[in-house]
C-alpha positions as CSV (number, residue, x, y, z in Angstrom):
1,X,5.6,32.7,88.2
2,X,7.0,34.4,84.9
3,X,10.5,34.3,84.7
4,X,13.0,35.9,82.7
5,X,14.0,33.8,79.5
6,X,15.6,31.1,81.9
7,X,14.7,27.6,81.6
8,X,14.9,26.4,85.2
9,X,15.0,23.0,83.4
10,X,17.3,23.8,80.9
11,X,20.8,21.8,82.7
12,X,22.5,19.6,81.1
13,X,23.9,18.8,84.2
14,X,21.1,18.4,86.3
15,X,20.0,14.8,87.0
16,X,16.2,13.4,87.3
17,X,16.3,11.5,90.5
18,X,12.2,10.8,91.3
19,X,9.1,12.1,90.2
20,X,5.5,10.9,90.8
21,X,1.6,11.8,91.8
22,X,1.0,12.9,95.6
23,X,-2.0,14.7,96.8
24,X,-1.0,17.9,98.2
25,X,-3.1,19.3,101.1
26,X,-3.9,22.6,101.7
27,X,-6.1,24.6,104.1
28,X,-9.6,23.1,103.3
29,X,-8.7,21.1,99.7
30,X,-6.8,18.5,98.2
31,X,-4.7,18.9,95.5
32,X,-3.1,16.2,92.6
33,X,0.5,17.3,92.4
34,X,3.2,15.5,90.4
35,X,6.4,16.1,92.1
36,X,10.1,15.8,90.5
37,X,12.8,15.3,92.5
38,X,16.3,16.5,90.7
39,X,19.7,16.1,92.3
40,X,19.7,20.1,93.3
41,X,15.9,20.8,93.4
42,X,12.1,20.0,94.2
43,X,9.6,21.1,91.1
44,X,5.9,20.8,93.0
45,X,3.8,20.7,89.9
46,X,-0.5,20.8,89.5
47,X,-1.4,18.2,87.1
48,X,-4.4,20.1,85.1
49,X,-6.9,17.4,83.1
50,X,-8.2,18.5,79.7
51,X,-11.4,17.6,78.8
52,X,-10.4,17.2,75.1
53,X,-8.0,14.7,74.1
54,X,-4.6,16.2,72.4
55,X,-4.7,15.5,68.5
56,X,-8.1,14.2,68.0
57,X,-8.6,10.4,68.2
58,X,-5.5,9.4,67.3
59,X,-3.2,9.9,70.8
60,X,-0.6,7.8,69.5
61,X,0.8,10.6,67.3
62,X,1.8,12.5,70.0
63,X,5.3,13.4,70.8
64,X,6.0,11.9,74.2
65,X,9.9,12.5,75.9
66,X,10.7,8.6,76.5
67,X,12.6,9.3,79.8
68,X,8.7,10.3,81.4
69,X,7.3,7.6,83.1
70,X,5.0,5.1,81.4
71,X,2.3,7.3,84.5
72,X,3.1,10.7,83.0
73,X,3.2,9.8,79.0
74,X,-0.4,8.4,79.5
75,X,-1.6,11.3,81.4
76,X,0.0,13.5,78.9
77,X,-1.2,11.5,75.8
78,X,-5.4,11.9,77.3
79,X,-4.6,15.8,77.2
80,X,-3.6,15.7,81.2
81,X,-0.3,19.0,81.6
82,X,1.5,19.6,84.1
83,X,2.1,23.4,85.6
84,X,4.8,24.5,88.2
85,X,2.9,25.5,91.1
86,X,5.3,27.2,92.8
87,X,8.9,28.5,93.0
88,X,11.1,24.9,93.0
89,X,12.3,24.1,96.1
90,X,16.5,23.6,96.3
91,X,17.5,20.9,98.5
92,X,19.8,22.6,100.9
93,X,17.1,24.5,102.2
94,X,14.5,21.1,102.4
95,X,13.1,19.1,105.6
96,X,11.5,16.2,105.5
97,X,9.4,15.0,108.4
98,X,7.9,11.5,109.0
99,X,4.0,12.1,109.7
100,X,1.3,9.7,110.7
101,X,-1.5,9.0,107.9
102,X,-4.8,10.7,108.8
């Protein structure tokens, strides 16, 4: 969703704590999601693959943030981006459940 011209990312105080690749599933599909867990919220994001490479053949020319996992600056660097799929989550209003794998 659009938001004003506020950077829900944009804290200098706000820490990384996890992120990573789950599948996500919905109703009748299932979906690649890269999730990033800060200290004050869950960011559920769709990882999108491009079919053309960023930059031509040369993917070592792209600007990568060093602080991404060596998972995410690949993905990133074969074209791969990575769109908020929803609202982020904050984690006072969170549950977590144990389930048993399908």
């Amino acid at each position: 969703r659009e938001n004003s011209s506020e950077n829900i990312l944009s804290s200098a105080n706000r820490l990384l704590l996890h992120e990573g690749k789950l599948m996500l599933a919905e109703s009748t599909r299932l979906l690649d999601v890269y999730l990033f867990l800060f200290d004050d919220f869950l960011l559920i994001t769709k990882i999108k693959r491009n079919k053309k490479k960023y930059g031509g053949s040369d993917t070592s020319l792209i600007p990568v943030c060093p602080s991404l996992t060596p998972e995410l600056q690949s993905f990133i660097r074969e074209g791969g981006l990575c769109t908020v799929l929803d609202q982020p989550i904050p984690l006072d209003r969170l549950i977590l459940k144990n389930v048993e794998p399908v």
